[in-house]
Chimera marker file (.cmm) of the C-alpha trace (Angstrom):
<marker_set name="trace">
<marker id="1" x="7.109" y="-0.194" z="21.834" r="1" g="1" b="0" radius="0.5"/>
<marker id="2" x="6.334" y="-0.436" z="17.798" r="1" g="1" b="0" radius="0.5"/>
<marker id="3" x="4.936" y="2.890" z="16.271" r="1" g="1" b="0" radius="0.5"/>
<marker id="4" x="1.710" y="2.460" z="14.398" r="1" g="1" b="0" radius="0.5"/>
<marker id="5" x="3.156" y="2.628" z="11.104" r="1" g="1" b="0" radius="0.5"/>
<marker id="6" x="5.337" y="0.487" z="11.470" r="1" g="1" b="0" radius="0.5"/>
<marker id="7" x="2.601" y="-2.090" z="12.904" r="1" g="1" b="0" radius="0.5"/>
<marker id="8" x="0.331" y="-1.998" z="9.821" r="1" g="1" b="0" radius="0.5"/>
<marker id="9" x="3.369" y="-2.035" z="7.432" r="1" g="1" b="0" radius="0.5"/>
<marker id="10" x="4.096" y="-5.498" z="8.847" r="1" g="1" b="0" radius="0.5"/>
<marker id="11" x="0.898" y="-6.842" z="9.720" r="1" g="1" b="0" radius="0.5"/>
<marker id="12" x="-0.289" y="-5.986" z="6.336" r="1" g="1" b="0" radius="0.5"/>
<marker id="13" x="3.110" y="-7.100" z="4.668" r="1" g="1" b="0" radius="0.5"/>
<marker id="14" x="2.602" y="-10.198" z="6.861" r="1" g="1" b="0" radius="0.5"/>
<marker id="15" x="-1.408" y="-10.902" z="5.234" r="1" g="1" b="0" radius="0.5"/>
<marker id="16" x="0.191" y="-10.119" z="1.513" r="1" g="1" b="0" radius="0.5"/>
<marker id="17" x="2.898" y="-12.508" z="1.852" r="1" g="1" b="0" radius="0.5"/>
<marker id="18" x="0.000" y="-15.309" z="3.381" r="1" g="1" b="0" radius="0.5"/>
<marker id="19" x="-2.062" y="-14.742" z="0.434" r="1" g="1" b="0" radius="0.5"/>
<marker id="20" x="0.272" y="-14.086" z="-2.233" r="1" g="1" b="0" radius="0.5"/>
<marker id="21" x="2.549" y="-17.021" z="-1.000" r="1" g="1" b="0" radius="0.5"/>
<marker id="22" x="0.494" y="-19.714" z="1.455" r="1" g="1" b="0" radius="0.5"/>
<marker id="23" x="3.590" y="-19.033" z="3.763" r="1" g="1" b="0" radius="0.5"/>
<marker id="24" x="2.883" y="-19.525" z="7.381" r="1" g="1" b="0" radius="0.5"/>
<marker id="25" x="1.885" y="-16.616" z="8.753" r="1" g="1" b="0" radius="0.5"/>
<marker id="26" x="4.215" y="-14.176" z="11.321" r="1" g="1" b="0" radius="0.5"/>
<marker id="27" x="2.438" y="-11.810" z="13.181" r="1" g="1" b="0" radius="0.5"/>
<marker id="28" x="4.385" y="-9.084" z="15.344" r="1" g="1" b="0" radius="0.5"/>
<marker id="29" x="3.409" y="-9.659" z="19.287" r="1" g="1" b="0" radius="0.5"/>
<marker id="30" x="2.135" y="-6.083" z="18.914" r="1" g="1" b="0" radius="0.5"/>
<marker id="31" x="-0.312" y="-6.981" z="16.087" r="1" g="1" b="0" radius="0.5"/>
<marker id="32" x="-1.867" y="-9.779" z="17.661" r="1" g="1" b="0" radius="0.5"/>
<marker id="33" x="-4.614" y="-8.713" z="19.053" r="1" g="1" b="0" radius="0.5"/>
<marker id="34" x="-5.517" y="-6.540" z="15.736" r="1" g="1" b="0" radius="0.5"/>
<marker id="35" x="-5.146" y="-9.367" z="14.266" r="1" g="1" b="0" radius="0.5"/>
<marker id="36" x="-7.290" y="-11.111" z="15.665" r="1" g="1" b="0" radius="0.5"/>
<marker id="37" x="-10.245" y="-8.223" z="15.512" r="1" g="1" b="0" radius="0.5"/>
<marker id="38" x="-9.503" y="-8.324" z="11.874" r="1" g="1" b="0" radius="0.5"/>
<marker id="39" x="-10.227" y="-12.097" z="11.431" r="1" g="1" b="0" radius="0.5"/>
<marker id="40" x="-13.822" y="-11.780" z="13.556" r="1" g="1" b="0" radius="0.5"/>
<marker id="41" x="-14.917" y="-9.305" z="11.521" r="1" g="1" b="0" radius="0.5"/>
<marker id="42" x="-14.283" y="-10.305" z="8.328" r="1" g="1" b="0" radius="0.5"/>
<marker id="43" x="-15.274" y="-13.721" z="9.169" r="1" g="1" b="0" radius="0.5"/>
<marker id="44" x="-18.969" y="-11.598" z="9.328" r="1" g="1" b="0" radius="0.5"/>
<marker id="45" x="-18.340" y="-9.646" z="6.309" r="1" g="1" b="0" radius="0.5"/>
<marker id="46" x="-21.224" y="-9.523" z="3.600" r="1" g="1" b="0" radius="0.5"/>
<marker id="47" x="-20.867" y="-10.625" z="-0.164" r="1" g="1" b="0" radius="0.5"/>
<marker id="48" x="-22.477" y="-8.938" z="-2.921" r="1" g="1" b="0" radius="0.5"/>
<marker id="49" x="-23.039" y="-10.451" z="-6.503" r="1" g="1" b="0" radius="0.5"/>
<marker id="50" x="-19.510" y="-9.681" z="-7.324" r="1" g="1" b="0" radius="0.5"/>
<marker id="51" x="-17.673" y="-10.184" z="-4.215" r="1" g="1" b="0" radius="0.5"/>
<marker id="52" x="-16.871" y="-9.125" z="-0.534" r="1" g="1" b="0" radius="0.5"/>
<marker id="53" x="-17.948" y="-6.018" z="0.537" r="1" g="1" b="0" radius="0.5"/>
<marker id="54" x="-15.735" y="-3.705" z="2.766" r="1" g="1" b="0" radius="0.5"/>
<marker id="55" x="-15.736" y="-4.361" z="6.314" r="1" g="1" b="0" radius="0.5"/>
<marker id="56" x="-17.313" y="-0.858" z="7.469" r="1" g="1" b="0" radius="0.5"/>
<marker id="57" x="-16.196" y="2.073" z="10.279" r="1" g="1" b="0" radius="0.5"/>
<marker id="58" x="-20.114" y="0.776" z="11.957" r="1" g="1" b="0" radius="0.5"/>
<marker id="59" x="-19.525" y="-2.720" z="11.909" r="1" g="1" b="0" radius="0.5"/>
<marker id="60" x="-16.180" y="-2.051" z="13.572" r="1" g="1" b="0" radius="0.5"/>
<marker id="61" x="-17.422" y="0.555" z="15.523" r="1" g="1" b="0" radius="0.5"/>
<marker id="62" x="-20.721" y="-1.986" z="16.748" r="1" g="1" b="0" radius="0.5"/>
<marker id="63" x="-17.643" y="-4.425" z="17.225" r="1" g="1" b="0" radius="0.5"/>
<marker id="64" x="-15.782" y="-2.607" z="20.051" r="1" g="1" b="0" radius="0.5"/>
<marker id="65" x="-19.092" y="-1.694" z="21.856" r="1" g="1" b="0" radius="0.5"/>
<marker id="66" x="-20.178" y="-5.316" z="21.943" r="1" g="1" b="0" radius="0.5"/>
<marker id="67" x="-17.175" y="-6.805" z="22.671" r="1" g="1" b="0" radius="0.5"/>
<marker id="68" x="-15.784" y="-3.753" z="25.224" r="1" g="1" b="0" radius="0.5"/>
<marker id="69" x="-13.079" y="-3.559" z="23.202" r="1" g="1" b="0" radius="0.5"/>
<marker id="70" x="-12.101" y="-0.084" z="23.093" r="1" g="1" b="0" radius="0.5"/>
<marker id="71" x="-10.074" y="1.044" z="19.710" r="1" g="1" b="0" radius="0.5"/>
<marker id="72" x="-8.487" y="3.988" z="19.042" r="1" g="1" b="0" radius="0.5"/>
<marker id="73" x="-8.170" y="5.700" z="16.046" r="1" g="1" b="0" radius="0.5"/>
<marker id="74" x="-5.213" y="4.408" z="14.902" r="1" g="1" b="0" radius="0.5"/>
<marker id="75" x="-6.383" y="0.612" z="15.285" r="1" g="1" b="0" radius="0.5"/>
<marker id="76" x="-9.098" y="1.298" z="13.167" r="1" g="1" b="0" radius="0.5"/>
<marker id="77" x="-6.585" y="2.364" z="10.384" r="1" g="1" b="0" radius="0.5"/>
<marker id="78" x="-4.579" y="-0.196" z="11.150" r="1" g="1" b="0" radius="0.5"/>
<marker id="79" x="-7.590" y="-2.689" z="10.552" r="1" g="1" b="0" radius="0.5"/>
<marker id="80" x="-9.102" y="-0.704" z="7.152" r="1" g="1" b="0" radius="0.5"/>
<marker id="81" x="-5.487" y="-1.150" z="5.978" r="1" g="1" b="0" radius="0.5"/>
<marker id="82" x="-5.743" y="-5.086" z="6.772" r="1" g="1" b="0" radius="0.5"/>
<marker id="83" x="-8.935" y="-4.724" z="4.936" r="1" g="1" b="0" radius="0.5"/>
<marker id="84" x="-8.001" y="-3.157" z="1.716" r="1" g="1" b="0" radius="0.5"/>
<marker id="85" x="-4.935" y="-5.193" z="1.509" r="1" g="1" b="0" radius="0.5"/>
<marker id="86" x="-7.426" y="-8.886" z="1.663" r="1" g="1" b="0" radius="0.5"/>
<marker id="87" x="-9.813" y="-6.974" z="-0.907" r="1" g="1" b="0" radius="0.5"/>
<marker id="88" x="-7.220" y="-5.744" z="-2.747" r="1" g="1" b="0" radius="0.5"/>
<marker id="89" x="-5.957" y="-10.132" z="-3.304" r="1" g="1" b="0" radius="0.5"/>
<marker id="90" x="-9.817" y="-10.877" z="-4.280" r="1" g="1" b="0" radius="0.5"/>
<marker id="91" x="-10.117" y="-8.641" z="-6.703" r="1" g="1" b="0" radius="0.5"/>
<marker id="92" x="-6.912" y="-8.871" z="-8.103" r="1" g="1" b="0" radius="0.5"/>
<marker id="93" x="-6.802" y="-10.008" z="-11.792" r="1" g="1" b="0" radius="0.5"/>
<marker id="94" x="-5.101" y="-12.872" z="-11.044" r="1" g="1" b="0" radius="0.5"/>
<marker id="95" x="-7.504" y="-14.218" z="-8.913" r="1" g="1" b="0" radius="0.5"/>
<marker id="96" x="-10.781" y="-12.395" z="-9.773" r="1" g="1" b="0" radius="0.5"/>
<marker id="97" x="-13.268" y="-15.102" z="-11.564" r="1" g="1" b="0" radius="0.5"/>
<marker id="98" x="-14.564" y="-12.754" z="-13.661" r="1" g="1" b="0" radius="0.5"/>
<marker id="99" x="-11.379" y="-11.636" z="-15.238" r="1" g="1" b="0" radius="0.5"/>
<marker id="100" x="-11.488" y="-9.490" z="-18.410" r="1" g="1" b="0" radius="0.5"/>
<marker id="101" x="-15.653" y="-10.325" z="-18.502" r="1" g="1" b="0" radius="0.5"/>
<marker id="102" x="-16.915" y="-7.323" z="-16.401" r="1" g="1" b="0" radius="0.5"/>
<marker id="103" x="-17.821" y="-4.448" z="-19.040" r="1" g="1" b="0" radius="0.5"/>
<marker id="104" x="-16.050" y="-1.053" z="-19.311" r="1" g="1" b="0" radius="0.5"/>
<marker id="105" x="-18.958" y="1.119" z="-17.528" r="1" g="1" b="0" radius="0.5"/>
<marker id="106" x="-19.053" y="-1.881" z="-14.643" r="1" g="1" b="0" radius="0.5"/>
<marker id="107" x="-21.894" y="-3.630" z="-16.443" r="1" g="1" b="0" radius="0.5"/>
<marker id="108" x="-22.650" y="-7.054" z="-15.215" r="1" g="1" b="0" radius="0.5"/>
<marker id="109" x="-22.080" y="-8.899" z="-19.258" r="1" g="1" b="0" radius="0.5"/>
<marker id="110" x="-23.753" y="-12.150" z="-19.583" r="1" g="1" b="0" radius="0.5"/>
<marker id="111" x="-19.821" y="-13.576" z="-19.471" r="1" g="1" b="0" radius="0.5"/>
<marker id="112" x="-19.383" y="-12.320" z="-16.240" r="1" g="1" b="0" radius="0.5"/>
<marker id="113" x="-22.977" y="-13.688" z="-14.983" r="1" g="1" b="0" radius="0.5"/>
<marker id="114" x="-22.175" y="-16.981" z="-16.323" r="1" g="1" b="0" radius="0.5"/>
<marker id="115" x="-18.195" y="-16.772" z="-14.867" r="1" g="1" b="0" radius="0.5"/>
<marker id="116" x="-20.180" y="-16.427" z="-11.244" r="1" g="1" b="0" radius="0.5"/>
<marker id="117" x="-23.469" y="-18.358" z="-11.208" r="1" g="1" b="0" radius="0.5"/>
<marker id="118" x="-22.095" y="-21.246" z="-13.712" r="1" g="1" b="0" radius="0.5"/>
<link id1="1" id2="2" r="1" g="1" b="0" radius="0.2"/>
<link id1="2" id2="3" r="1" g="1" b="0" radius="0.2"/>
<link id1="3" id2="4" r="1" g="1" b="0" radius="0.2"/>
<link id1="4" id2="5" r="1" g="1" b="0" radius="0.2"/>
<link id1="5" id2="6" r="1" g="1" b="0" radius="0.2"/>
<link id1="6" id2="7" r="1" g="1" b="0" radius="0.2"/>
<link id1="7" id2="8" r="1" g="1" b="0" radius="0.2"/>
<link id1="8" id2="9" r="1" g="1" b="0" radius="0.2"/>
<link id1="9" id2="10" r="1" g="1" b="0" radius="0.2"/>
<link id1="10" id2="11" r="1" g="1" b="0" radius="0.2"/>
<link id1="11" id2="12" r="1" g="1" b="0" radius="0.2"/>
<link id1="12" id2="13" r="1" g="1" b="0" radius="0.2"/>
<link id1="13" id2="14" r="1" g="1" b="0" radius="0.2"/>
<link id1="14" id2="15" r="1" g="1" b="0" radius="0.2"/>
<link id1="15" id2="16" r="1" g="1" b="0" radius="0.2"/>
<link id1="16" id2="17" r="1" g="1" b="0" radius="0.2"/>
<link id1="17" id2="18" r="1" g="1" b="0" radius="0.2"/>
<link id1="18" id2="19" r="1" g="1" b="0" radius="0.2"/>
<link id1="19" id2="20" r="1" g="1" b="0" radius="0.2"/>
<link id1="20" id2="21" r="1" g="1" b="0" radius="0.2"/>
<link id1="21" id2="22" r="1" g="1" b="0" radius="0.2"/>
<link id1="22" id2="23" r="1" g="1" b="0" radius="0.2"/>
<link id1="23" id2="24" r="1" g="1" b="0" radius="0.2"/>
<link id1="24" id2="25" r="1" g="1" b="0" radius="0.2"/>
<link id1="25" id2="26" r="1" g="1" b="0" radius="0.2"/>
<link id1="26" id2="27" r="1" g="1" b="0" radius="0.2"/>
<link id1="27" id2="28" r="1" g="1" b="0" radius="0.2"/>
<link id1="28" id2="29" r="1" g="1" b="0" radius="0.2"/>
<link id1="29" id2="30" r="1" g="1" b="0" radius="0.2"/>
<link id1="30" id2="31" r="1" g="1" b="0" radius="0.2"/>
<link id1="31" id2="32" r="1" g="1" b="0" radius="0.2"/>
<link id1="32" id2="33" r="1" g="1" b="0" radius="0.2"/>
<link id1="33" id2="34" r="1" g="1" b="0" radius="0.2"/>
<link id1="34" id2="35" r="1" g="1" b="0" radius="0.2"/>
<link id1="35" id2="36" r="1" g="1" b="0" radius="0.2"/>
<link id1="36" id2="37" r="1" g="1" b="0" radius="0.2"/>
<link id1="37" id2="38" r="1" g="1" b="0" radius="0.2"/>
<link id1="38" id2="39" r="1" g="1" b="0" radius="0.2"/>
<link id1="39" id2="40" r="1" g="1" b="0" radius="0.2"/>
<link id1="40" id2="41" r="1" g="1" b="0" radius="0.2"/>
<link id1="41" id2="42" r="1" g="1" b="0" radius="0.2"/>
<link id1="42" id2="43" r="1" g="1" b="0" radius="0.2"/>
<link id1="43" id2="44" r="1" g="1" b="0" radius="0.2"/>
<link id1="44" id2="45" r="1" g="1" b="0" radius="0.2"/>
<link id1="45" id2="46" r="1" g="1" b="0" radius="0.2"/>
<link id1="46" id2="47" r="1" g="1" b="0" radius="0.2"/>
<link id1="47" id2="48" r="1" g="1" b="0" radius="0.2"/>
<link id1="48" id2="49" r="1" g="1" b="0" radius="0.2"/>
<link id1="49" id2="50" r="1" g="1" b="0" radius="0.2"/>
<link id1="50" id2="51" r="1" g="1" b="0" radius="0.2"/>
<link id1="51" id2="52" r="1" g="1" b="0" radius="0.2"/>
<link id1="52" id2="53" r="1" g="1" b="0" radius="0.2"/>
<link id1="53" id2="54" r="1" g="1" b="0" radius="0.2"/>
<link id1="54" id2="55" r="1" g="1" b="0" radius="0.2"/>
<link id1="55" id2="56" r="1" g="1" b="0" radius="0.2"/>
<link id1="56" id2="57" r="1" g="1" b="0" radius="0.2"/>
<link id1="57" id2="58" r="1" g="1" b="0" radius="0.2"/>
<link id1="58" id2="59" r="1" g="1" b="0" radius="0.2"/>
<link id1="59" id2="60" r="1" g="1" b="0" radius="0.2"/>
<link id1="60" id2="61" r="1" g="1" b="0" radius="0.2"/>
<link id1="61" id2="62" r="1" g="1" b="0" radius="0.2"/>
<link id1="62" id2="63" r="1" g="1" b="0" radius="0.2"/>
<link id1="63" id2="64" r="1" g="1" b="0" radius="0.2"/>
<link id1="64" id2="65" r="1" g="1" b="0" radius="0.2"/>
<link id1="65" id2="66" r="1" g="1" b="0" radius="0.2"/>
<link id1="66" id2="67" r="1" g="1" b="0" radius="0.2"/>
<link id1="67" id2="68" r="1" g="1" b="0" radius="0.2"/>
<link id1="68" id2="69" r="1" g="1" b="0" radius="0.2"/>
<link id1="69" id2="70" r="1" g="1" b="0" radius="0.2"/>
<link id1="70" id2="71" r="1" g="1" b="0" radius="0.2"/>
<link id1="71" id2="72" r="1" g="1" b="0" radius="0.2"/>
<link id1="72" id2="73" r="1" g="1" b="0" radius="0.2"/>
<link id1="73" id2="74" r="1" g="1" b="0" radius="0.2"/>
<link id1="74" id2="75" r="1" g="1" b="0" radius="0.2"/>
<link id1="75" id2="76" r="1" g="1" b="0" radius="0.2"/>
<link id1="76" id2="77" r="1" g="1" b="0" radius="0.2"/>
<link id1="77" id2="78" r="1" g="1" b="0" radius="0.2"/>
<link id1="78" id2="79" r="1" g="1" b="0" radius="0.2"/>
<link id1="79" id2="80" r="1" g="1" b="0" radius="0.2"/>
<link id1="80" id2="81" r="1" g="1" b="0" radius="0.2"/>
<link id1="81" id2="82" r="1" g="1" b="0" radius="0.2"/>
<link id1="82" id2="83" r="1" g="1" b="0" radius="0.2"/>
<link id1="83" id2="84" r="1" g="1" b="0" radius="0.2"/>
<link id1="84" id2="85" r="1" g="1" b="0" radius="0.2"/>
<link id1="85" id2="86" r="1" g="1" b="0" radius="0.2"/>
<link id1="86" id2="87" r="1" g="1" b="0" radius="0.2"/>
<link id1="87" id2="88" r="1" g="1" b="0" radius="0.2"/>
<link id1="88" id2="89" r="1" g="1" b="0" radius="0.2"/>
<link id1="89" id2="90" r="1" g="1" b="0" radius="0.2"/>
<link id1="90" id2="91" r="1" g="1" b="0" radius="0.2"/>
<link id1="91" id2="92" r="1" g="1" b="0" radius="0.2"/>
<link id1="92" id2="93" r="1" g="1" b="0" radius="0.2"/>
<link id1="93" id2="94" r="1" g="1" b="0" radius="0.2"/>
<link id1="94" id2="95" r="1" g="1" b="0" radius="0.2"/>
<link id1="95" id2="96" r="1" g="1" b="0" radius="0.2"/>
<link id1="96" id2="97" r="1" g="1" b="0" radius="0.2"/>
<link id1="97" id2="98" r="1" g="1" b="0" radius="0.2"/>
<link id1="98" id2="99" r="1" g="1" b="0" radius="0.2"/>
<link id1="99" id2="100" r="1" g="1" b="0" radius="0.2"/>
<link id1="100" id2="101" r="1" g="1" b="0" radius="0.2"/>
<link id1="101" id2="102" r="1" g="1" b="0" radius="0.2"/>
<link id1="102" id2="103" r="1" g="1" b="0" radius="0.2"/>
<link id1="103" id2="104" r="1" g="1" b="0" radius="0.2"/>
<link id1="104" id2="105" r="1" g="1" b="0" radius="0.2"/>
<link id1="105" id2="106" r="1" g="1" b="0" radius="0.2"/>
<link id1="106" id2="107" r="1" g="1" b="0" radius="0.2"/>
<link id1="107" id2="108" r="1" g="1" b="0" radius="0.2"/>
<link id1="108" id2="109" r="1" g="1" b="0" radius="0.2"/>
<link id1="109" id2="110" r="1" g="1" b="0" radius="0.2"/>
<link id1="110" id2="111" r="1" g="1" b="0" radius="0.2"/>
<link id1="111" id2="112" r="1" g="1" b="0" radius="0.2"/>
<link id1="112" id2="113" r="1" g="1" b="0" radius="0.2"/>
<link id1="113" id2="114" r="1" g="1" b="0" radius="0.2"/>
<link id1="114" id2="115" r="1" g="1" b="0" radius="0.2"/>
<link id1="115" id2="116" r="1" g="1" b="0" radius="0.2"/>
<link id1="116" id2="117" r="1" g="1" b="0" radius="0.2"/>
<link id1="117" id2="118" r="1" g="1" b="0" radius="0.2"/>
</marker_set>
């Protein structure tokens, strides 16, 4: 049996390297089905004018009661980590659309309005 550290190290060494890399993806047996929460909810994951949004404790938390998939505590870390780990690629410098455009205070500038709506 794999201790939970050790789980989200690789299943969120395993989404870096996909993201970072486009290699194809290995997922520890163990992780599987984590993974695969992970995926539904951020497939349902809102957007706001700069970006994704977090996926939230309540919309994981409204996950396992609809689904009657019970999670522990230490899935849900295991899944926030998953999380900030894909936010942390879209809103990395390299790959942030806005890049160098957003003010200093956090100030939508009319560069960085123009870098998302064209």
């Amino acid at each position: 049996m794999m201790d939970n550290h050790r789980l989200e190290a690789l299943l969120v060494k395993a989404l870096k390297n996909r993201l970072e890399n486009e290699t194809i993806l290995h997922i520890p047996e163990a992780g599987v089905l984590l993974w695969n929460i992970f995926t539904k909810l951020s497939a349902t994951r809102t957007y706001h004018m700069s970006g994704p949004n977090p996926i939230s404790y309540t919309e994981i938390h409204a996950f396992s009661i609809l689904t009657g998939c019970p999670l522990q505590p230490h899935h849900v870390k295991i899944i926030r980590a998953l999380d900030d780990a894909w936010l942390e690629h879209c809103y990395s410098s390299e790959n942030s659309k806005v890049k160098g455009k957003q003010g200093r205070s956090g100030e939508l500038t009319t560069e960085a309005f123009d870098a998302i709506f064209g």
